[in-house]
BATOR-629424 format. One record per residue: x, z, y of N, C-alpha, C in turn; residue number from 0. Coordinates in Angstrom, 3 decimals, always signed. Layout:
// residues N
VOGU       nX       nZ       nY      caX      caZ      caY       cX       cZ       cY num
VOGU        X        Z        Y        X        Z        Y        X        Z        Y NUM
...
END
This chain:
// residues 62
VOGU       nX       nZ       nY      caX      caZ      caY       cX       cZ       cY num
VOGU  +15.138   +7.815   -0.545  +15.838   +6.902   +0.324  +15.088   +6.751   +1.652   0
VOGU  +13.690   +6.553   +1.343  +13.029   +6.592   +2.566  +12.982   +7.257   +3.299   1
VOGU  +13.104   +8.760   +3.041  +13.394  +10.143   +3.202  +14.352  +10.324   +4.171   2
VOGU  +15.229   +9.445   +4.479  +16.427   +9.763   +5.293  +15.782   +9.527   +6.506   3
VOGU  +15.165   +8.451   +7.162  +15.143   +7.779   +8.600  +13.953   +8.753   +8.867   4
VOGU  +12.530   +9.218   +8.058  +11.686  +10.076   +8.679  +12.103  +11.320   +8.749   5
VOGU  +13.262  +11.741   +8.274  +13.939  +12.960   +8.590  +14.414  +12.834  +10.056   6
VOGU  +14.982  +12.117   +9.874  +15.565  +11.739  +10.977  +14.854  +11.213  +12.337   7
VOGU  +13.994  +11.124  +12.188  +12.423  +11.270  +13.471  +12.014  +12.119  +13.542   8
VOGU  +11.484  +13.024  +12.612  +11.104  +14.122  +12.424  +12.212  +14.797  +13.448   9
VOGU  +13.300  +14.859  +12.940  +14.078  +16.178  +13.475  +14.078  +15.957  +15.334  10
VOGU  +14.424  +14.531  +15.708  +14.478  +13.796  +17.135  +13.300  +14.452  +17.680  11
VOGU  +11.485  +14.026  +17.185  +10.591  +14.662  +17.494  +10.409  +16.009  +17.741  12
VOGU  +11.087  +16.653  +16.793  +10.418  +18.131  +17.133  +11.533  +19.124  +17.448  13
VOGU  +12.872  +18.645  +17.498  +13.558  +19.347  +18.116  +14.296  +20.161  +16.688  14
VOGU  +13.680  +20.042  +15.654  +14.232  +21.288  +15.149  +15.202  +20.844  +13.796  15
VOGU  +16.182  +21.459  +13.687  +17.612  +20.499  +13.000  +17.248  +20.751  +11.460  16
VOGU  +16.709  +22.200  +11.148  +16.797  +22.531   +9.482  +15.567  +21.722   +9.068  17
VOGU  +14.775  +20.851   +9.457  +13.444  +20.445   +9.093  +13.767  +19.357   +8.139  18
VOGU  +13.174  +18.703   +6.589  +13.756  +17.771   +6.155  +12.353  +16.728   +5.627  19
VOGU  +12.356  +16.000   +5.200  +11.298  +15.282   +4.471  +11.498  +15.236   +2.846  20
VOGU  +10.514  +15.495   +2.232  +10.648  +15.324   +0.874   +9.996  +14.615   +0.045  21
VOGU  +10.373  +13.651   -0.940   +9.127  +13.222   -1.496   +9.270  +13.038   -2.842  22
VOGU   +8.276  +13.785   -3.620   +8.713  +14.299   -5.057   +8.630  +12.798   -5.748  23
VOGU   +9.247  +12.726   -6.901   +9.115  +11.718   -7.842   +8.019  +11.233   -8.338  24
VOGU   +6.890  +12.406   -8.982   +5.314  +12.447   -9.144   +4.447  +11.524   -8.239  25
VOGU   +4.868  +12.179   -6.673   +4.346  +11.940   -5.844   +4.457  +10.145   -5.181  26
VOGU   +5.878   +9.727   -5.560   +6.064   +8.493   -5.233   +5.647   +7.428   -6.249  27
VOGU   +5.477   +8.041   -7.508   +5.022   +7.059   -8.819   +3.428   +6.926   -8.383  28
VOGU   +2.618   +8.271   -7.764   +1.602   +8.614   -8.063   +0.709   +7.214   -6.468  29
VOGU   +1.638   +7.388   -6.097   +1.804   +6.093   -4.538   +1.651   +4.903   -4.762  30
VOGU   +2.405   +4.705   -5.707   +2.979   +3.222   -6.423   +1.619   +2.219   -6.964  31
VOGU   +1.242   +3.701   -8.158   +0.108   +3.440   -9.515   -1.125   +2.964   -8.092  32
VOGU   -1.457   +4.087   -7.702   -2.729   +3.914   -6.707   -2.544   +2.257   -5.592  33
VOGU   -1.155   +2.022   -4.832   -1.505   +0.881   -4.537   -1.695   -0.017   -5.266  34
VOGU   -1.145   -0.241   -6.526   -1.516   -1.303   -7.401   -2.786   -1.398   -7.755  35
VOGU   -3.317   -0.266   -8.118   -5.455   -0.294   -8.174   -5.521   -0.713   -7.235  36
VOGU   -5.640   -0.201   -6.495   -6.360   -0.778   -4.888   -6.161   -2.099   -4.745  37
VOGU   -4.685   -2.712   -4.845   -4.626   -4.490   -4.676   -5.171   -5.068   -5.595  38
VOGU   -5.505   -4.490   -6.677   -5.948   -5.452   -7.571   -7.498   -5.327   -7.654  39
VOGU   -7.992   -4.150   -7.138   -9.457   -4.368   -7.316   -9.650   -5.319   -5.535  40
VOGU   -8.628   -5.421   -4.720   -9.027   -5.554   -3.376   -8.949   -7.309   -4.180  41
VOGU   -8.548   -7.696   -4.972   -8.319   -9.071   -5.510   -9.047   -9.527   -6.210  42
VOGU  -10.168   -8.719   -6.965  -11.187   -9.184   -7.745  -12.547   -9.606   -6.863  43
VOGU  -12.839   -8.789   -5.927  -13.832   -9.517   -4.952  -13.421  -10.537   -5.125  44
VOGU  -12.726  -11.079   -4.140  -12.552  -12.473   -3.519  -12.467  -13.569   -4.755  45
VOGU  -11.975  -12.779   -5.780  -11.927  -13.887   -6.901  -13.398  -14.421   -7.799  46
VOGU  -13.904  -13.332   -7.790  -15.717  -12.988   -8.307  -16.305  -13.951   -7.712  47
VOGU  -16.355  -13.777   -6.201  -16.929  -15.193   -5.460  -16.589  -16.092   -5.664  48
VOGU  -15.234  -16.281   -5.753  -14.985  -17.554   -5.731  -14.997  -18.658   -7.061  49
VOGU  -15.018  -17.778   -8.796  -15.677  -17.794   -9.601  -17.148  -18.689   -9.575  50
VOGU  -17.943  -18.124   -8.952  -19.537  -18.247   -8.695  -19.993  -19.767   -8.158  51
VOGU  -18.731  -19.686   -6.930  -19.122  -20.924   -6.480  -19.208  -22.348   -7.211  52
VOGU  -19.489  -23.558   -6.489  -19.384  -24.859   -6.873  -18.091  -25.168   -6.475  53
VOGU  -17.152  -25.886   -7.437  -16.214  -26.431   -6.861  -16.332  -27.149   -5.554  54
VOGU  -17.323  -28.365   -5.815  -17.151  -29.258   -4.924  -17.856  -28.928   -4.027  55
VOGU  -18.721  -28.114   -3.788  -19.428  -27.317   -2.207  -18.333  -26.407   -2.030  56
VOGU  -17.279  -25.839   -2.382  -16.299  -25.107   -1.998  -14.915  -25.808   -1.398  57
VOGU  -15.155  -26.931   -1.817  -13.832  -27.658   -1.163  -14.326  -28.844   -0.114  58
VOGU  -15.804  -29.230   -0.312  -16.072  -29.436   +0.817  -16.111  -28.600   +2.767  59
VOGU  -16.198  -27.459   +2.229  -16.215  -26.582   +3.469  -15.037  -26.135   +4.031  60
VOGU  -14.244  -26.269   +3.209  -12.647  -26.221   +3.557  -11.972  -27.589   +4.681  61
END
């Protein structure tokens, strides 16, 4: 689906009409899986610290 509008830049950009975008099924699951690691380890920092702290020295500084 996404596939349609960067085709469609693609072709504007470079002039050339038979050019298409593709994006395999593998490849879009394989997109999906990896941002979900990434947000969730990008979510454990911030949570680790915030774990550690003192409540009430933590909501004092707020």
């Amino acid at each position: 689906m996404i596939c349609i509008p960067i085709t469609l830049i693609l072709r504007a950009a470079t002039g050339i009409a038979s050019i298409t975008a593709v994006l395999p099924w593998v490849g879009a699951i394989a997109l999906v899986i990896i941002s979900m690691i990434l947000t969730f380890v990008a979510g454990l920092f911030p949570a680790g610290i915030a774990a550690r702290k003192d409540p009430v020295i933590a909501l004092r500084t707020e």
